[in-house]
N, C-alpha and C positions, 0 to 999 in steps of 0.2 A: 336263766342265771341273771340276779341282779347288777345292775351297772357297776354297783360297789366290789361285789366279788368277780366280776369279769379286768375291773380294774385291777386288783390285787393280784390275778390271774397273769396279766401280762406285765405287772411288776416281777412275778418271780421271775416270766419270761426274761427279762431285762438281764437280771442279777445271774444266772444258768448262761447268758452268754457273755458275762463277763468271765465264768469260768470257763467255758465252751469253746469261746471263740477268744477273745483279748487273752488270756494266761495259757491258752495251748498253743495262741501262736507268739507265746514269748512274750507277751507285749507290745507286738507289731501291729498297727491297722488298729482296728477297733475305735476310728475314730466318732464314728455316727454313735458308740455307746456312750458317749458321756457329753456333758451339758459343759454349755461353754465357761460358765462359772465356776466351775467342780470346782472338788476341795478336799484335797486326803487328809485323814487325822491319825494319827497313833502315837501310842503315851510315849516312844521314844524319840521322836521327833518334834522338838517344842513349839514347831509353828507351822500350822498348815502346808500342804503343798499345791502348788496349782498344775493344771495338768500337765504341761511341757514337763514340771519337775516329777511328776508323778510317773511320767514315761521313761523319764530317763533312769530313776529309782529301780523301776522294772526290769528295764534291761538291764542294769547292771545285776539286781539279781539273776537275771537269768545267763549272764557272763560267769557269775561265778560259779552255778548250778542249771547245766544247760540241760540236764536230767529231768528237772522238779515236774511234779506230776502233782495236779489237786486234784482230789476224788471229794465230789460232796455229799456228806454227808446228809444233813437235815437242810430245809430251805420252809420258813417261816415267814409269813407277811402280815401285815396289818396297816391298810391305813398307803400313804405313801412309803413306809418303808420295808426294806427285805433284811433278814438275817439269813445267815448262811453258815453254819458248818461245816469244815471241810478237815480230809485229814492233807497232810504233804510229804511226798519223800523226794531224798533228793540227793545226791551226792557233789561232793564240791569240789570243782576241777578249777576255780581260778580265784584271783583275790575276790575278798566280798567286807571284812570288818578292818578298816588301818591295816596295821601290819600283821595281823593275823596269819600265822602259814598256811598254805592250802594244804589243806590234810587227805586230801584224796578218800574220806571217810562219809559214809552214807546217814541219815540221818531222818527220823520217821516223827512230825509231829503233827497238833491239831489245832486249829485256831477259826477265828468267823469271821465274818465280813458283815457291817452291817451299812447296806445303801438307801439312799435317799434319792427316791426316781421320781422326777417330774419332766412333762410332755413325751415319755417314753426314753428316757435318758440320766444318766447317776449324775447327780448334782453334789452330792457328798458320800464319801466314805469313812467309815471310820473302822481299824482293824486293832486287830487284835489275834497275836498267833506264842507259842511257846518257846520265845529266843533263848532263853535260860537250859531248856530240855533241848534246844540242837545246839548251843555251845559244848554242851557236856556231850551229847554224841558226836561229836567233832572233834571230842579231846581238849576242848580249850578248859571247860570248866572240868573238872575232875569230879568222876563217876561217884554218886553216893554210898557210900557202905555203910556208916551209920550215921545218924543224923547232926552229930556233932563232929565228925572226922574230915571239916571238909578242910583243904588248904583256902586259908583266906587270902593270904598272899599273893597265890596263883589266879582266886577265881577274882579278887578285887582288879588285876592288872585286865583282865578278861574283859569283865565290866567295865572299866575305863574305857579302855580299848571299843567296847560295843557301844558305850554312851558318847564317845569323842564322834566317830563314823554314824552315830543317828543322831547327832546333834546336827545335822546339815541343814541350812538352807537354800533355796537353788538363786541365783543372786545372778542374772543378767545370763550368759550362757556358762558360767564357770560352777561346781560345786565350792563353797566354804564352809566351813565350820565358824563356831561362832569363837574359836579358837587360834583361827590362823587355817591357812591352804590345810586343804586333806590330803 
């Protein structure tokens, strides 16, 4: 095996225990998997996060979905970096979006991960999952029937509401929004 695919090798490694180890145990520990400069990206979040924020992110999802379960799907590498497809289900037992109500309702989607590992460690992440399809299995955004039926009223309050809550940035030890307190 060449050094280039032995390396690629134990990048997948890396990325398989972020899902293995870090996200089955909640987001607990898993601190040797990521580099000290990490750095989470996701298009709802407008400015990076650094780890401390990245952790606390975590658990709070998994406060409000102490169920969630990732199964992965596909795991691609090239290079220093890993992609990752995974599916998620999850049911939601506590707050997780503003005032959002806990719906006590289950919800099944798919998304990826794509890491950036250098000295055997994520140094960036950037995600990507399908918030729009678990709002609507959740009840917030209203089920499609036909493609022009939807209430906008209902699903823009929705939206607000999701873009207010991932607009956060982690600012000292408090979350805020770039809005005023969450």
């Amino acid at each position: 095996m060449s050094t280039q695919a032995k390396s690629t090798e134990q990048n997948k490694a890396v990325a398989r225990r972020y899902f293995d180890d870090y996200l089955a145990n909640k987001g607990v520990g898993g601190d040797d998997l990521f580099g000290e400069n990490y750095q989470f990206y996701n298009p709802a979040v407008p400015d990076p996060l650094n780890l401390r924020a990245y952790h606390d992110f975590t658990v709070t999802f998994f406060g409000a979905f102490p169920d969630a379960r990732f199964r992965v799907e596909d795991v691609i590498a090239e290079g220093d970096k890993v992609v990752t497809r995974y599916t998620l289900r999850a049911t939601q037992a506590g707050a997780w979006i503003s005032d959002m109500p806990v719906t006590g309702k289950p919800f099944t989607i798919q998304g990826f991960e794509i890491h950036r590992i250098a000295d055997g460690r994520i140094v960036e992440q950037w995600s990507q999952f399908d918030l729009a399809g678990a709002l609507r299995q959740l009840g917030v955004f209203p089920k499609r029937r036909h493609q022009h039926s939807i209430s906008f009223g209902r699903a823009a309050q929705a939206w607000h509401a999701c873009v207010g809550w991932c607009s956060v940035a982690y600012v000292g030890s408090n979350w805020r929004s770039r809005l005023g307190d969450v």
